[in-house]
Gaussian input, Z-matrix of N, CA and C with variables (Angstrom, degrees):
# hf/3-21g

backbone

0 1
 N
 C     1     B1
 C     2     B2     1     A1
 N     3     B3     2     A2     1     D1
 C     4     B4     3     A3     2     D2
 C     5     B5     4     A4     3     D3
 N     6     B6     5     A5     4     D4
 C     7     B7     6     A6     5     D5
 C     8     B8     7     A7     6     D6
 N     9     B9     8     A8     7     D7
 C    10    B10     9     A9     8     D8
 C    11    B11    10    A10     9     D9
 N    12    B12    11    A11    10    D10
 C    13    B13    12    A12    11    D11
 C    14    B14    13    A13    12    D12
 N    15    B15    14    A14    13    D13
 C    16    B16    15    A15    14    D14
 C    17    B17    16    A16    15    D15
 N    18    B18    17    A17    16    D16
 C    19    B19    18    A18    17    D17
 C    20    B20    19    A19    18    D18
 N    21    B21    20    A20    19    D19
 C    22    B22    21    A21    20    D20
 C    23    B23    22    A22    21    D21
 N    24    B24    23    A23    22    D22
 C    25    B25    24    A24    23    D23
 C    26    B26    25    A25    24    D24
 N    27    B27    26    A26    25    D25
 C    28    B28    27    A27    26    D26
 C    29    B29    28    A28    27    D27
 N    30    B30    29    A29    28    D28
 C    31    B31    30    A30    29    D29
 C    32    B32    31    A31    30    D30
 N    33    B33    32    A32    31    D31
 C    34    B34    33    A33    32    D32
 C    35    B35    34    A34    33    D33
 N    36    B36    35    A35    34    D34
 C    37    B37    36    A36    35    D35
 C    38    B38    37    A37    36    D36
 N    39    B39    38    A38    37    D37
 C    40    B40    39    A39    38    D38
 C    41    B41    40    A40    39    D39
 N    42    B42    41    A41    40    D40
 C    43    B43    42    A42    41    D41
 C    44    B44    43    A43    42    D42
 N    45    B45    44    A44    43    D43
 C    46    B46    45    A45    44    D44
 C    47    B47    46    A46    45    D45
 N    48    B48    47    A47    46    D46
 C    49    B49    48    A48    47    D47
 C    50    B50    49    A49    48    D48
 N    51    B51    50    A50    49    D49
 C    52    B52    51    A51    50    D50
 C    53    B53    52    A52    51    D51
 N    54    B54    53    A53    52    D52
 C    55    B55    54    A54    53    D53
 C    56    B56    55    A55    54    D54
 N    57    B57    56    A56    55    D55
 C    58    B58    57    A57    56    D56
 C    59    B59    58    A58    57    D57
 N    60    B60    59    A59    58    D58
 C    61    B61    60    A60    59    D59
 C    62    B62    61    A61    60    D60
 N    63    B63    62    A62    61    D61
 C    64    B64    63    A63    62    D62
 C    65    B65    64    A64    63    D63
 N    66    B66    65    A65    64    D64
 C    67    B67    66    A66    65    D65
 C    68    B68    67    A67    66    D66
 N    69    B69    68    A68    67    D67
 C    70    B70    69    A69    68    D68
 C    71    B71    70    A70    69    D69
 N    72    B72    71    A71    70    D70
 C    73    B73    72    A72    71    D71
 C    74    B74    73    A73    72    D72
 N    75    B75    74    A74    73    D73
 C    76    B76    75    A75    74    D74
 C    77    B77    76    A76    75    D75
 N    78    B78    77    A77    76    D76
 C    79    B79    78    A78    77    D77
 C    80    B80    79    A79    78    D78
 N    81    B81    80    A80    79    D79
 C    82    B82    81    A81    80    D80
 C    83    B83    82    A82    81    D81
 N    84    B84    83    A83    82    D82
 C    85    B85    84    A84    83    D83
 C    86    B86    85    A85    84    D84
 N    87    B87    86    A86    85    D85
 C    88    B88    87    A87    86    D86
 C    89    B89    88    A88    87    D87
 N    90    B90    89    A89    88    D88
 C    91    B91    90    A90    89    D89
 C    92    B92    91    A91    90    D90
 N    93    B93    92    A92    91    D91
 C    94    B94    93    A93    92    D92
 C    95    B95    94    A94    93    D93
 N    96    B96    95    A95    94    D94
 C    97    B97    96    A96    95    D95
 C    98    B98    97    A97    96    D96
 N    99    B99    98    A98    97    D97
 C   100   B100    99    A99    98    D98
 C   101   B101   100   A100    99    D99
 N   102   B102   101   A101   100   D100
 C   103   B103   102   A102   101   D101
 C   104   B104   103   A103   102   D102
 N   105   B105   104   A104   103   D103
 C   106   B106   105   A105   104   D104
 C   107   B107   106   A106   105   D105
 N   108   B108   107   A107   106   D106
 C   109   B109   108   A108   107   D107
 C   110   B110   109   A109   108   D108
 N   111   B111   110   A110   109   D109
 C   112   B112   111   A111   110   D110
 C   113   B113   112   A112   111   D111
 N   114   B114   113   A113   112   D112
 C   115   B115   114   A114   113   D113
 C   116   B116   115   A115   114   D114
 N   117   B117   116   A116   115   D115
 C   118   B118   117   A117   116   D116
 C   119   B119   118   A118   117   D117
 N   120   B120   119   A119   118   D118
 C   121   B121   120   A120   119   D119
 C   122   B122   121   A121   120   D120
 N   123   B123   122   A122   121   D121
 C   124   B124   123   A123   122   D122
 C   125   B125   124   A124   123   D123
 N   126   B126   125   A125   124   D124
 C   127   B127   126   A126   125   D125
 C   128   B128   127   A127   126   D126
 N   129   B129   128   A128   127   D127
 C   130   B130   129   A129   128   D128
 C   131   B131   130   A130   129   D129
 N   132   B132   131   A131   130   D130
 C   133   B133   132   A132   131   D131
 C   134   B134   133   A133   132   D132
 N   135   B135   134   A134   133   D133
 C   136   B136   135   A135   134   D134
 C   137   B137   136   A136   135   D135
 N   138   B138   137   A137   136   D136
 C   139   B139   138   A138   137   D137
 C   140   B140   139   A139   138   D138
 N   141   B141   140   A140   139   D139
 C   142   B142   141   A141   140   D140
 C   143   B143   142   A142   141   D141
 N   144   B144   143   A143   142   D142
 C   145   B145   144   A144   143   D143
 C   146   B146   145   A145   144   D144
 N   147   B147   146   A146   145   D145
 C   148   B148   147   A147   146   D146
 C   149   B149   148   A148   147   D147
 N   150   B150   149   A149   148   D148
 C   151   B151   150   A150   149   D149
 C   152   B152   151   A151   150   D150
 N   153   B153   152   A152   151   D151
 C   154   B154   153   A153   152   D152
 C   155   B155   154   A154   153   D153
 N   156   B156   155   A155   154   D154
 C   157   B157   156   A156   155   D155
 C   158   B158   157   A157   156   D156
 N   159   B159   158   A158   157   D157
 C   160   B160   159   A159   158   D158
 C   161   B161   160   A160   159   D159
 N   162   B162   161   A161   160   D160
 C   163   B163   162   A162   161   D161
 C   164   B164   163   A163   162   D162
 N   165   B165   164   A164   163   D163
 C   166   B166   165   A165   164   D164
 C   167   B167   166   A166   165   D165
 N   168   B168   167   A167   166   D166
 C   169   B169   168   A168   167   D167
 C   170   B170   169   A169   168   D168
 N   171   B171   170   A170   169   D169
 C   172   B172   171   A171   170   D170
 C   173   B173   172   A172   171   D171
 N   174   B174   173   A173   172   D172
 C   175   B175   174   A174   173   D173
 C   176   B176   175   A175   174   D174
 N   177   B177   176   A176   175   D175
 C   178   B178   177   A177   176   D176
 C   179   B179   178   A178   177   D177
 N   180   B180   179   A179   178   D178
 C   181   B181   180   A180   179   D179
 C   182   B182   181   A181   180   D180
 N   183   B183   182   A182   181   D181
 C   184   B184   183   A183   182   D182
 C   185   B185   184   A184   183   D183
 N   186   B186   185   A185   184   D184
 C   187   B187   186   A186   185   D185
 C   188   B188   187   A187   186   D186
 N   189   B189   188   A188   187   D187
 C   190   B190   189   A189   188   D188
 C   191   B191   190   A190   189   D189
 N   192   B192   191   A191   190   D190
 C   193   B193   192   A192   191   D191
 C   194   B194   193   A193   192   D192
 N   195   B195   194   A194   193   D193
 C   196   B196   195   A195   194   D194
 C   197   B197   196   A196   195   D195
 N   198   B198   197   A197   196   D196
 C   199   B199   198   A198   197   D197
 C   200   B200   199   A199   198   D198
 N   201   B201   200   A200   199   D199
 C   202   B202   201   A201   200   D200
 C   203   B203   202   A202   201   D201
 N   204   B204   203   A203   202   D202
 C   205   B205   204   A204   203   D203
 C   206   B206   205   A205   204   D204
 N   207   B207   206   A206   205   D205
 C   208   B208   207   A207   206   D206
 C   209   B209   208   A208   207   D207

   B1=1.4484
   B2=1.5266
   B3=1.3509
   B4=1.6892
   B5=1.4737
   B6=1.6178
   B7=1.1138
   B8=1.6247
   B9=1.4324
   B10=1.4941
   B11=1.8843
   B12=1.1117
   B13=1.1347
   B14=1.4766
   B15=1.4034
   B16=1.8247
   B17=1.3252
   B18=1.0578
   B19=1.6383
   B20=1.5673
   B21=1.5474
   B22=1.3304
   B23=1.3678
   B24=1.5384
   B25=1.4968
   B26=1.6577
   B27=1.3880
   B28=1.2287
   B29=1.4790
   B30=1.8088
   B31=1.4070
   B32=1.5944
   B33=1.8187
   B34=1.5679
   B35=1.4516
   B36=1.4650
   B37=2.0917
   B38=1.8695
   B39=1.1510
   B40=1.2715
   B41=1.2432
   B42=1.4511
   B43=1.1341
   B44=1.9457
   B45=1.4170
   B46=1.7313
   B47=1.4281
   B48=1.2830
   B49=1.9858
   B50=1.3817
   B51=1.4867
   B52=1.4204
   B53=1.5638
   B54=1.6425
   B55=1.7046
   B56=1.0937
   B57=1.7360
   B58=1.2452
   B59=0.7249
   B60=1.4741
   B61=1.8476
   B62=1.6746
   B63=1.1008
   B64=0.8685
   B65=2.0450
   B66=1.3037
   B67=1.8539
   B68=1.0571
   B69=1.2736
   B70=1.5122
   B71=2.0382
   B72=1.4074
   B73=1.5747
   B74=1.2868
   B75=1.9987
   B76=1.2776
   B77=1.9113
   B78=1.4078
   B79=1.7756
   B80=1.2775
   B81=1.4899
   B82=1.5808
   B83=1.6419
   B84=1.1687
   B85=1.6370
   B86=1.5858
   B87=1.5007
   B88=0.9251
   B89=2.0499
   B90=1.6592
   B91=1.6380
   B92=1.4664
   B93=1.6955
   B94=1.6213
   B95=1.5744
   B96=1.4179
   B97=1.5353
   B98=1.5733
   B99=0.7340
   B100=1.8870
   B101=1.3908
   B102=1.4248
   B103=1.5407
   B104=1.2971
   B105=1.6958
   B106=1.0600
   B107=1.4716
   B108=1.5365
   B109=1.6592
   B110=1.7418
   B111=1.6640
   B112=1.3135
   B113=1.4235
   B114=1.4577
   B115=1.0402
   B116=1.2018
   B117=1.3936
   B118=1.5972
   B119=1.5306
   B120=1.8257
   B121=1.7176
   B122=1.3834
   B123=1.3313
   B124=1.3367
   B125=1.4206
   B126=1.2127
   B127=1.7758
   B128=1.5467
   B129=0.8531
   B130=2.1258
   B131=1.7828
   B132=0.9722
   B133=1.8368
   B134=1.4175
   B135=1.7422
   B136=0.7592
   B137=1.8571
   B138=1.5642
   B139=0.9617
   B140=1.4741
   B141=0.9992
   B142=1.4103
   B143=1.5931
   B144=1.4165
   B145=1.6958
   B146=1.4194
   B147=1.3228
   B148=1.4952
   B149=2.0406
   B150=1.6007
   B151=1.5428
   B152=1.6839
   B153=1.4415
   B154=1.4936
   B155=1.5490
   B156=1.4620
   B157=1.4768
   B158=1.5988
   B159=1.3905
   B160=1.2240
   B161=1.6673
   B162=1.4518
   B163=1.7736
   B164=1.9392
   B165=1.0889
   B166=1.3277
   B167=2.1042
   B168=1.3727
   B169=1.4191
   B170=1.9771
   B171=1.7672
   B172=1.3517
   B173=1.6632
   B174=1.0812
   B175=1.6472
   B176=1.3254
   B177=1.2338
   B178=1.6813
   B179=2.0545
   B180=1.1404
   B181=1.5776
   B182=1.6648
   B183=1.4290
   B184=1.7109
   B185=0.9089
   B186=1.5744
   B187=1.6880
   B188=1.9435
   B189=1.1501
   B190=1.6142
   B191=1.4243
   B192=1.2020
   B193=1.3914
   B194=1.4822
   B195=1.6413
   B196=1.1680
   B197=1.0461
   B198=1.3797
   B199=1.3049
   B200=1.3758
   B201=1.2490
   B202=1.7265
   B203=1.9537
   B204=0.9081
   B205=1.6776
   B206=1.9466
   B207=1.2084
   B208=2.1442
   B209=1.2435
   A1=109.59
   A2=100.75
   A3=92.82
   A4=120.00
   A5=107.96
   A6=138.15
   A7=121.75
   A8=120.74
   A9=125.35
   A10=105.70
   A11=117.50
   A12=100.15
   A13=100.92
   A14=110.05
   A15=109.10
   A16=107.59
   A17=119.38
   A18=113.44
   A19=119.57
   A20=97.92
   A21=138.63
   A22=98.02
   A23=136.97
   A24=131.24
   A25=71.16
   A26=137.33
   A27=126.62
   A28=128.78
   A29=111.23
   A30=119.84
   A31=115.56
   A32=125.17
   A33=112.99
   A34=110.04
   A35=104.39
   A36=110.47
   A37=91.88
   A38=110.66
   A39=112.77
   A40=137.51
   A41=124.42
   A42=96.37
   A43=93.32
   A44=110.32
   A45=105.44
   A46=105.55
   A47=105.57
   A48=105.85
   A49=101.36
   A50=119.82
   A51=110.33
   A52=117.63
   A53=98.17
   A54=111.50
   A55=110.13
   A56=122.87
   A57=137.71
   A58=121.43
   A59=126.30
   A60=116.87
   A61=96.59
   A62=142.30
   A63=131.52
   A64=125.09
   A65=80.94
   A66=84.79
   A67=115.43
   A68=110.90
   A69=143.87
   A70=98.98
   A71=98.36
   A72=97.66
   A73=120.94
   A74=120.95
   A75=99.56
   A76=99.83
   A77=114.16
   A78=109.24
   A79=102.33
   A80=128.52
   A81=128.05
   A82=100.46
   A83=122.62
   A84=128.07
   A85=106.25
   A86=120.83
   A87=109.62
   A88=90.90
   A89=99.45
   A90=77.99
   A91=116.89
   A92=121.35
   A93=122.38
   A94=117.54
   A95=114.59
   A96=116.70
   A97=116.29
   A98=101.48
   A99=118.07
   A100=116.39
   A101=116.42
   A102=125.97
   A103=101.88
   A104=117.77
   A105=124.82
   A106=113.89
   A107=103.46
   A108=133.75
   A109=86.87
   A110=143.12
   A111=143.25
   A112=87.15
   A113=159.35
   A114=148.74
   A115=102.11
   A116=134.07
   A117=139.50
   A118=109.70
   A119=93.53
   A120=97.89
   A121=119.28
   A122=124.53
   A123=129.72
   A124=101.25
   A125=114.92
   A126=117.98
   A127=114.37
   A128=104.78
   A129=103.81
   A130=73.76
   A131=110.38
   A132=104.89
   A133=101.04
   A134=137.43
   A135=120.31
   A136=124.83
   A137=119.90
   A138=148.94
   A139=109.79
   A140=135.57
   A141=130.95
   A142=116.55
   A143=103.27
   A144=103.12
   A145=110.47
   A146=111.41
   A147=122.65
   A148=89.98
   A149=81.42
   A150=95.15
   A151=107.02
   A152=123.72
   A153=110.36
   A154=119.93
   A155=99.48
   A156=88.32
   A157=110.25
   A158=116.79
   A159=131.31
   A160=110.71
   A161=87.75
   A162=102.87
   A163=84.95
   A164=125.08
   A165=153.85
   A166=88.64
   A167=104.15
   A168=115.14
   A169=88.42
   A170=111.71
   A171=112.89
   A172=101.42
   A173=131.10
   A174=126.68
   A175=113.79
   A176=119.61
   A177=112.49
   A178=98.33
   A179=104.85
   A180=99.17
   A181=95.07
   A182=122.88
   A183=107.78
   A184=139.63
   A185=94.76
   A186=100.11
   A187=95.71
   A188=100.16
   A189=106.29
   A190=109.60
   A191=119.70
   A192=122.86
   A193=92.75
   A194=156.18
   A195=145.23
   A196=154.58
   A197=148.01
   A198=137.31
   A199=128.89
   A200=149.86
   A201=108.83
   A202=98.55
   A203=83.42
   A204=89.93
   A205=102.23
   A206=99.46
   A207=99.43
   A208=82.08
   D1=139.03
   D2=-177.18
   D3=-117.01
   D4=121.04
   D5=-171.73
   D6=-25.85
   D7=125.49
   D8=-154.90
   D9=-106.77
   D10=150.85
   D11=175.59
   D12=-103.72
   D13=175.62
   D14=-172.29
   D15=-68.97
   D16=-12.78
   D17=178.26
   D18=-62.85
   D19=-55.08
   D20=179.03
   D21=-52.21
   D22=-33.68
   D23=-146.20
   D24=-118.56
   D25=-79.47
   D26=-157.57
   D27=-59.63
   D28=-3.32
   D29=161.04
   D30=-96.07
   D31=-9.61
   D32=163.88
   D33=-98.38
   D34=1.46
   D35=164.14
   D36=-68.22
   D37=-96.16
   D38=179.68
   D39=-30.11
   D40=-23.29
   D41=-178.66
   D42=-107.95
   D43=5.94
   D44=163.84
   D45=-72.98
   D46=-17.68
   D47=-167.10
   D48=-113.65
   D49=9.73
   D50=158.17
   D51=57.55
   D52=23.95
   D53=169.24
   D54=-124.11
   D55=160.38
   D56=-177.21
   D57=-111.98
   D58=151.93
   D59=-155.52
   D60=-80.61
   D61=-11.87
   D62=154.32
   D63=-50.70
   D64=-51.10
   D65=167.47
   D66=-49.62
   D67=-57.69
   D68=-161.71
   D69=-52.14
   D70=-51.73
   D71=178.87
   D72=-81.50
   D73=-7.56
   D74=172.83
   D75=-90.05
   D76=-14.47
   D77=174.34
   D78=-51.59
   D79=-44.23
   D80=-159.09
   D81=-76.51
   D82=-27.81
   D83=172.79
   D84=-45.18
   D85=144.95
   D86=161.72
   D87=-143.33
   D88=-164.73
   D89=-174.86
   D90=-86.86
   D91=-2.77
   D92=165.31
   D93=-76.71
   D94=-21.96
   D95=174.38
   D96=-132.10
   D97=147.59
   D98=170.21
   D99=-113.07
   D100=127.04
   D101=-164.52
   D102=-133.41
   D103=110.80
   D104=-175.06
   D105=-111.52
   D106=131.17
   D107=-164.53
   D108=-35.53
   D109=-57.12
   D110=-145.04
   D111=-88.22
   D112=-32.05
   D113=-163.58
   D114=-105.46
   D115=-19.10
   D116=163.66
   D117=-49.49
   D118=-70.04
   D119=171.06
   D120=-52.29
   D121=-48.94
   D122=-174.93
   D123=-35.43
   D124=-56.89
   D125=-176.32
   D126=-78.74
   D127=1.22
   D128=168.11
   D129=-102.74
   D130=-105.08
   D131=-145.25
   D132=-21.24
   D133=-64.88
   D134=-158.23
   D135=-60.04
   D136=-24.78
   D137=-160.04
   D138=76.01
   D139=56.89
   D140=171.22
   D141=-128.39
   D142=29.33
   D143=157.60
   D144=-64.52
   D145=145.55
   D146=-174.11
   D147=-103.29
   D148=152.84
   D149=-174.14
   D150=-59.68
   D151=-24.85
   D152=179.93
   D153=-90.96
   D154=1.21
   D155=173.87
   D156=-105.13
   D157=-8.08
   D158=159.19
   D159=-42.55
   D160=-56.82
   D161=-162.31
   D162=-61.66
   D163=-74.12
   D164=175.55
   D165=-8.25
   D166=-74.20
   D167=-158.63
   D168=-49.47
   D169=-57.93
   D170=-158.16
   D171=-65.54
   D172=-19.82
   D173=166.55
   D174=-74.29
   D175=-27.12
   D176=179.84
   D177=-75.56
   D178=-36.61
   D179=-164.67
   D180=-84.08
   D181=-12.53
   D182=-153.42
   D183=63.54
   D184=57.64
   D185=168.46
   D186=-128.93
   D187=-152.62
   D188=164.15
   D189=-173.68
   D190=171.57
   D191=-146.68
   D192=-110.59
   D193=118.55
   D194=107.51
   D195=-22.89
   D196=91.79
   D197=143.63
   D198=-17.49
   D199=58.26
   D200=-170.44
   D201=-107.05
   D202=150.25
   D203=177.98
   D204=-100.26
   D205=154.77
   D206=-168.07
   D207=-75.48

């Protein structure tokens, strides 16, 4: 299987869950932080999502992240 970048994985989350990264960044809001849709993208294009907000994005939509070794 060939290897996805987070962009790539957090745009076939969304559009299976029929949300927009805009949605997507006011779900990640809570009332200690504010997560804005242009600084969301900023970090997919740039590649600098951090692994917990990864985990973070795939719990808001319902999925979860695997390990499996071949």
């Amino acid at each position: 299987m060939e290897a996805k970048t987070a962009r790539e994985v957090v745009k076939i989350l969304l559009m299976k869950s029929n949300i927009s990264l805009s949605k997507l960044a006011r779900m990640m809001s809570n009332e200690n932080k504010k997560v804005y849709q242009q600084s969301l993208s900023a970090k997919l294009i740039n590649g600098t999502l951090k692994y917990n907000e990864m985990v973070e994005i795939c719990e808001l939509l319902g999925y979860e992240i695997i390990f499996k070794q071949k």
